[in-house]
C-alpha positions in Angstrom: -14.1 -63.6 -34.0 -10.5 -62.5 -34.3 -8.7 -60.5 -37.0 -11.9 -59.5 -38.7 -11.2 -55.5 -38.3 -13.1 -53.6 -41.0 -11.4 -50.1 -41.1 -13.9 -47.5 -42.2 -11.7 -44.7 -41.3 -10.2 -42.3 -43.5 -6.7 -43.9 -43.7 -5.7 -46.2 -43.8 -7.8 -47.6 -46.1 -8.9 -51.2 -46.8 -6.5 -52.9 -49.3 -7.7 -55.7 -51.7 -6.2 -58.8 -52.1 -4.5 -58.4 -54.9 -2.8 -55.7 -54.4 -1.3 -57.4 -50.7 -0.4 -60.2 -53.0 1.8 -58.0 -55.2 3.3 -56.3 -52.5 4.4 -59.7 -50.8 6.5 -60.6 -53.7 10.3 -60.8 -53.4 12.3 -57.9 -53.6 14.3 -56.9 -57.1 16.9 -54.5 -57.4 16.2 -51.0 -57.6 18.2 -50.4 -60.2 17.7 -52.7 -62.6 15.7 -53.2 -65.7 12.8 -55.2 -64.1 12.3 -52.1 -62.0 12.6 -49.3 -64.6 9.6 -51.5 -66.3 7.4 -50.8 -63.0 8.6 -47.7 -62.4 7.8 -46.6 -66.4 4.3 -48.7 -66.2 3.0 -46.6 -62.8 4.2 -42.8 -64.3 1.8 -43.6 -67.2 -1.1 -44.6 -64.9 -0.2 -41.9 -62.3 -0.6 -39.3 -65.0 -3.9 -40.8 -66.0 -5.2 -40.4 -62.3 -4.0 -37.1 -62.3 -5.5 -36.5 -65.5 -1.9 -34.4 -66.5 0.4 -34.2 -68.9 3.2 -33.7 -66.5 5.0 -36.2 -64.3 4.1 -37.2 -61.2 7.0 -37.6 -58.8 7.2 -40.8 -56.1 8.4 -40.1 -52.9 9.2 -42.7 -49.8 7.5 -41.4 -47.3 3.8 -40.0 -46.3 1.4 -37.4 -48.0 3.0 -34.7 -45.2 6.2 -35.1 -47.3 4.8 -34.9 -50.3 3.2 -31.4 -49.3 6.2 -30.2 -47.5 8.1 -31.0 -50.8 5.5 -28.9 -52.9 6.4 -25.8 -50.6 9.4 -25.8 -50.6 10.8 -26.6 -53.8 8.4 -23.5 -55.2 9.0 -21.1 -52.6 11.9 -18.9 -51.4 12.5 -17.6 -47.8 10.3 -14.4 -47.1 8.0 -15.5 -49.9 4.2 -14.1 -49.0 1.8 -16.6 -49.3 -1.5 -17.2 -48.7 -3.0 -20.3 -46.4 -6.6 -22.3 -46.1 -7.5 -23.0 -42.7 -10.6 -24.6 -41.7 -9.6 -28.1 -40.1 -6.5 -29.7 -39.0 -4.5 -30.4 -41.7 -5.2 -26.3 -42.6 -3.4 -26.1 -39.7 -0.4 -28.1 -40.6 0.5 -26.2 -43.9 0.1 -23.2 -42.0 2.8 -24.5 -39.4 5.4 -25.9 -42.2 5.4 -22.9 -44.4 5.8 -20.8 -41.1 8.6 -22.8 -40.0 10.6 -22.3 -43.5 10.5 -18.5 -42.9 7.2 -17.7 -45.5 5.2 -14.7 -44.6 1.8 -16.3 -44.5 -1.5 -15.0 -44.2 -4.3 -16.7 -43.3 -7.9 -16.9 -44.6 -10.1 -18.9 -42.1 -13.6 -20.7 -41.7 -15.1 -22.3 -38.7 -14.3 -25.9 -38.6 -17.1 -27.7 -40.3 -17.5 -25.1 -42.9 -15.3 -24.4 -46.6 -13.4 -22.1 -47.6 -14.7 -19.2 -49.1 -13.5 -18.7 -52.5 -14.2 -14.6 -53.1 -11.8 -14.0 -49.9 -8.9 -15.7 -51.7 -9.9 -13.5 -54.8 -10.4 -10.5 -53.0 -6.9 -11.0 -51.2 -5.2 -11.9 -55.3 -7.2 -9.1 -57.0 -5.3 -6.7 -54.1 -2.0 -7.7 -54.8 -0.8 -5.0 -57.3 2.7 -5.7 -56.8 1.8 -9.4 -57.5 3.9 -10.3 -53.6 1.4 -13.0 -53.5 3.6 -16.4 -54.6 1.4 -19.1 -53.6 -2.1 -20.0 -52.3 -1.7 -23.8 -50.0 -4.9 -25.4 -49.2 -6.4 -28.5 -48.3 -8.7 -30.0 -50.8 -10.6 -32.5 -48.9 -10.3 -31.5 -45.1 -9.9 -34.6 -43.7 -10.2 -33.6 -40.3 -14.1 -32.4 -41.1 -15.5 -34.1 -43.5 -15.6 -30.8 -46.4 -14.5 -30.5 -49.7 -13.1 -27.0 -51.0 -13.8 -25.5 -53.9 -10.3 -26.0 -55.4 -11.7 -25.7 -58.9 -12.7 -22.1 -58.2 -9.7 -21.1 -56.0 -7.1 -22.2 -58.3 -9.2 -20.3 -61.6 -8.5 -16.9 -59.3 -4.9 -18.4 -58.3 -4.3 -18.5 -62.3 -6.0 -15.1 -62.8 -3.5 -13.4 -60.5 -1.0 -14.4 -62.8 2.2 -14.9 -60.5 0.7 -17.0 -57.7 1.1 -21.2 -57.5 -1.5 -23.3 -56.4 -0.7 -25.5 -53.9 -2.6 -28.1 -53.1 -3.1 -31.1 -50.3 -5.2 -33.8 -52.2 -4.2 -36.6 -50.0 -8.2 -37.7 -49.2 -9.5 -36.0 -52.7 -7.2 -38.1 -54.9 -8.8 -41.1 -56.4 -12.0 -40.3 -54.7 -13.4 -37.4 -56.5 -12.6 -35.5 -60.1 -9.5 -33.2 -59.8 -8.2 -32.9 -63.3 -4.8 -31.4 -63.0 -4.4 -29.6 -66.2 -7.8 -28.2 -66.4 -7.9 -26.8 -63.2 -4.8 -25.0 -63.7 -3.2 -26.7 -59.7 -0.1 -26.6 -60.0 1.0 -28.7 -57.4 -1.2 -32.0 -56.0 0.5 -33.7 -53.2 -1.3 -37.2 -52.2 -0.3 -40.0 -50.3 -0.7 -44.3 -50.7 -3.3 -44.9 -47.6 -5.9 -43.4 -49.1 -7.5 -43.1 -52.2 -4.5 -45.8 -53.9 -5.9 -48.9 -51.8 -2.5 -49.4 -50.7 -0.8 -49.5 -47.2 1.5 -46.2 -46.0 4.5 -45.5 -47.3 4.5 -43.9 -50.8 3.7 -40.1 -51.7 2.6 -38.5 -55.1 4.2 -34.8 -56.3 2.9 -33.8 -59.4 4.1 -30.2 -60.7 3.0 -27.8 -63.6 5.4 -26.0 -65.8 4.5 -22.9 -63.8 5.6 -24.9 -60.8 9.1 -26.1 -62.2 9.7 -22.9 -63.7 9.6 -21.1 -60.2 11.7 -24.2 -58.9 14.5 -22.4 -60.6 14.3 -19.5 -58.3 13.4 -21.4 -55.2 16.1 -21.1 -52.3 14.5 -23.2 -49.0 16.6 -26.1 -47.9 16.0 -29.2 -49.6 18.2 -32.6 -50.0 15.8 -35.9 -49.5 13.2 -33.7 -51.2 14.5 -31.7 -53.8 12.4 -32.7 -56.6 14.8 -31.9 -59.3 16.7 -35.0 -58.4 13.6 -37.1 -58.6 12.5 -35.4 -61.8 16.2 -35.9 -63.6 15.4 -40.1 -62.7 11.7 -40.9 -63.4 12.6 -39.7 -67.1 15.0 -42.5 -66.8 12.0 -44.5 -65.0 14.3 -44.6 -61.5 14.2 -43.0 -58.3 17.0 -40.7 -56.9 16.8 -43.0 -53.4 15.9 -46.5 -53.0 12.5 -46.6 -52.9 10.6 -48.9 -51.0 10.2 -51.6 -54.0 7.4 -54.4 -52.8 5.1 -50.5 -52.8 5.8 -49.9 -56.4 4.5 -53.5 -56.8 1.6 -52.4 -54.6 1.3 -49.1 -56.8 1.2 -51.3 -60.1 -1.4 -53.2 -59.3 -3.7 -50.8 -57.7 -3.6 -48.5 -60.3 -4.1 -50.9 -62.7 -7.2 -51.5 -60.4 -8.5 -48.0 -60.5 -8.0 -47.9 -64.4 -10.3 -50.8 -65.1 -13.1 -49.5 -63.0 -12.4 -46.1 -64.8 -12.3 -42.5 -63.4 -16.0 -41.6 -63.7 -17.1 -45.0 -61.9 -14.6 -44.7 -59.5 -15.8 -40.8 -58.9 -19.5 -41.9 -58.8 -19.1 -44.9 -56.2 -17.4 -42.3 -53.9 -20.4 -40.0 -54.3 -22.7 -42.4 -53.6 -20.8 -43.9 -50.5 -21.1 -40.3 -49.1 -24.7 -39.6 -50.1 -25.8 -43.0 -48.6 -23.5 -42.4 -45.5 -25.4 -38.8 -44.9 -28.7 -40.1 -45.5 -28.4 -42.8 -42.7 -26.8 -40.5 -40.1 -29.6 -37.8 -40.5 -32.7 -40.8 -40.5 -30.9 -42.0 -37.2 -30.9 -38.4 -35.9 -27.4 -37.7 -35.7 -25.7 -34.5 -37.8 -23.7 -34.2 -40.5 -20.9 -32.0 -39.0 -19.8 -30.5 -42.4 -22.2 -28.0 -43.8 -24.4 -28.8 -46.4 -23.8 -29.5 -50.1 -20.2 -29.7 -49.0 -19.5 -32.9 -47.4 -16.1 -34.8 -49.0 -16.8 -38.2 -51.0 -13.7 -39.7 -48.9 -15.2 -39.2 -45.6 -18.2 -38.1 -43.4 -17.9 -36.6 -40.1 -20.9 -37.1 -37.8 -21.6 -35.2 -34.8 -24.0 -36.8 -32.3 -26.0 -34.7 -29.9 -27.1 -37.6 -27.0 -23.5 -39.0 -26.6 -19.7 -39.4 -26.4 -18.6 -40.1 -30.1 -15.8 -41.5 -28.2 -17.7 -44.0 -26.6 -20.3 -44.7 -29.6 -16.8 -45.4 -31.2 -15.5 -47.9 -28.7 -18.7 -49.3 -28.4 -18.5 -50.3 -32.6 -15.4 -51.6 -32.5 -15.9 -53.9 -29.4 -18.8 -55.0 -30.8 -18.5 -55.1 -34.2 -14.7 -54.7 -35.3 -15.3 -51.8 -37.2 -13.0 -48.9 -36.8 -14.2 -45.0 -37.1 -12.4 -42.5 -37.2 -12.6 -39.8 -33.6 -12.8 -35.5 -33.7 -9.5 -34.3 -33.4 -8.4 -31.6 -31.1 -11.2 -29.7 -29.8 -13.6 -32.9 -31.5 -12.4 -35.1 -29.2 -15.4 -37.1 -28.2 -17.7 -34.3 -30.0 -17.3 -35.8 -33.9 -16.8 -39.3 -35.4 -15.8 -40.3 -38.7 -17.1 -42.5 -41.2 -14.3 -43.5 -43.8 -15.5 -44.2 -47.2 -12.4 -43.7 -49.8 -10.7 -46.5 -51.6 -11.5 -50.3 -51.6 -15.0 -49.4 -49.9 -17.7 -51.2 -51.3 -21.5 -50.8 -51.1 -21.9 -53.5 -48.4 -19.0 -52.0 -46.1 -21.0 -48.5 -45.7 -24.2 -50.2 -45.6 -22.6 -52.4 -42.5 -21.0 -49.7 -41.0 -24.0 -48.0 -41.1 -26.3 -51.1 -39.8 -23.2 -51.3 -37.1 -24.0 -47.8 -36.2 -27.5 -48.5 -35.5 -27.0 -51.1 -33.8 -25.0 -49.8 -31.2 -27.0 -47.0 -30.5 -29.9 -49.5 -29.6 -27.6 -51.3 -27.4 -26.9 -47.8 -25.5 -30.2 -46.9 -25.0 -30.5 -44.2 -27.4 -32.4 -44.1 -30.4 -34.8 -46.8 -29.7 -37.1 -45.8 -32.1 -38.0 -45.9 -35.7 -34.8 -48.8 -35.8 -34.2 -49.2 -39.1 -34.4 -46.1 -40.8 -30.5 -45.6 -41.1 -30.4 -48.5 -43.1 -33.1 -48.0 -45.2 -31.9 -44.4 -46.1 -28.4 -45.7 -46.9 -30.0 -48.1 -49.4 -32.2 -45.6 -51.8 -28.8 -44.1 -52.3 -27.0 -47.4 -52.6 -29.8 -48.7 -55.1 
């Protein structure tokens, strides 16, 4: 059967029905009232999912702008800051902080593993001279399947008392509690494909008072990013740009979504989506590549010992039409991914799962015992 794809990747994500429908309504001005109402109705709910009291800024364009935009609207040339690296997207803020001329240093883990949070404090509780202007990290590694302790690295980020928090929660957003305010982050970055149910296209700043206040001093080249432009025109629930409308409508509706299943329901299905997810891949002998007790809720990555993930993959979606997500750089054909973030129900992991089984069977490998993936899945699912 054609046109049946089920993406179980981690994004983009599947987007419901409803949301499609909103988005494939006609175009309206950008500047006029009808607008300002949708703009005004998705700064309320985007605060909610943020759980903050500050506003969260929409940019055009994908979570990598969002982040870049958190950098360097904080930061000024020569600024010493501190990077987590231990996946891919580590990598990347590592790269765009370098290229705007910050003096980074870098606290490292083996890919598969989190970041420790005493090196970050032991690197803070150094800095006498208070040099240190920002800790950047990745919050859900997307790359590798772990969540960070962000929590804990942003209490000793607050502690130092200078430092920002800076934070890439592009696959933790919507999938898992990050509470804004309570945490003391003062910058989330987050992007539509994932945890919003939406297609790509939109990004999400939100910024503390801490942040804005070292906006002031902040001296990196900005124009289509310079989020005092975008903060003078949400007040007046517009955009400094034209923004890509039909998403808004997208935005509207799946946020709306989100806030009738509710925070803690949405934050429990994603836990159990993960735990059921782990549970089938260790019954069908295959790894958890993230270490324990610190796989993400968005994602799990999976690293089988008798094959190609590369070819398991192709072998799924040939067979099945469902899409996982491959290792990247040095995973290549080492690591596959199980997407579980956004509109993923109970039945779409359970298939993907029964899919993965399946497959294997079909392979040769793991003959036995066929079954067992599924029926671990489902304690967790029931």
């Amino acid at each position: 059967m054609q046109e049946k794809l089920t993406l179980m990747i981690p994004g983009p994500t599947p987007v419901p029905e409803k949301v499609l429908m909103a988005m494939g309504k006609h175009p309206i001005g950008h500047r006029s009232a009808e607008f300002q109402h949708v703009v005004q109705r998705t700064s309320e709910l985007l605060k909610w999912l943020h759980q903050t009291n500050n506003d969260v800024l929409s940019i055009t364009g994908s979570g990598t702008a969002a982040m870049e935009a958190g950098i360097i609207n904080t930061l000024s040339k020569g600024d010493r800051v501190v990077c987590g690296d231990n996946g891919k997207f580590g990598e990347r803020w590592v790269k765009v902080a370098k290229s705007y001329g910050l003096d980074v240093e870098v606290v490292k883990a083996d890919w598969g593993q989190p970041l420790d949070p005493e090196t970050f404090k032991e690197l803070l509780d150094a800095d006498f001279e208070k040099k240190i202007r920002a800790v950047i990290l990745t919050h859900s590694e997307t790359s590798t399947g772990v969540i960070n302790d962000l929590e804990t690295i942003s209490k000793y980020v607050h502690n130092h008392g200078k430092a920002l928090t800076i934070s890439d929660c592009v696959t933790s957003l919507g999938a898992c509690n990050v509470p804004m305010d309570d945490w003391g982050i003062d910058v989330i970055a987050s992007g539509s494909q994932k945890g919003y149910m939406m297609p790509p296209g939109l990004s999400f700043v939100a910024m503390s008072k801490r942040a804005w206040d070292a906006n002031k001093d902040s001296d990196l080249p900005k124009f289509y990013l310079d989020l005092k432009q975008y903060q003078k025109t949400v007040v007046k629930n517009s955009n400094p740009f034209t923004p890509a409308v039909n998403l808004f409508f997208a935005l509207q509706a799946s946020l709306e979504m989100m806030q009738q299943e509710g925070l803690e329901s949405i934050f429990n299905r994603h836990g159990r989506h993960r735990d059921a997810a782990q549970a089938g891949m260790k019954a069908m002998d295959l790894p958890i590549f993230s270490a324990t007790g610190y796989g993400s809720p968005s994602i799990t990555a999976v690293a089988p010992k008798n094959i190609d993930a590369e070819i398991l993959r192709k072998a799924v979606k040939d067979k099945y039409d469902i899409l996982l997500a491959g290792g990247q750089d040095h995973l290549k054909g080492k690591v596959f991914r199980i997407g579980h973030l956004g509109f993923v129900s109970d039945r779409d992991v359970l298939t993907a799962i029964a899919a993965i089984e399946s497959t294997l069977v079909s392979l040769g490998i793991n003959n036995s015992n066929l079954g067992a993936g599924v029926a671990a899945a489902s304690k967790f699912l029931n």
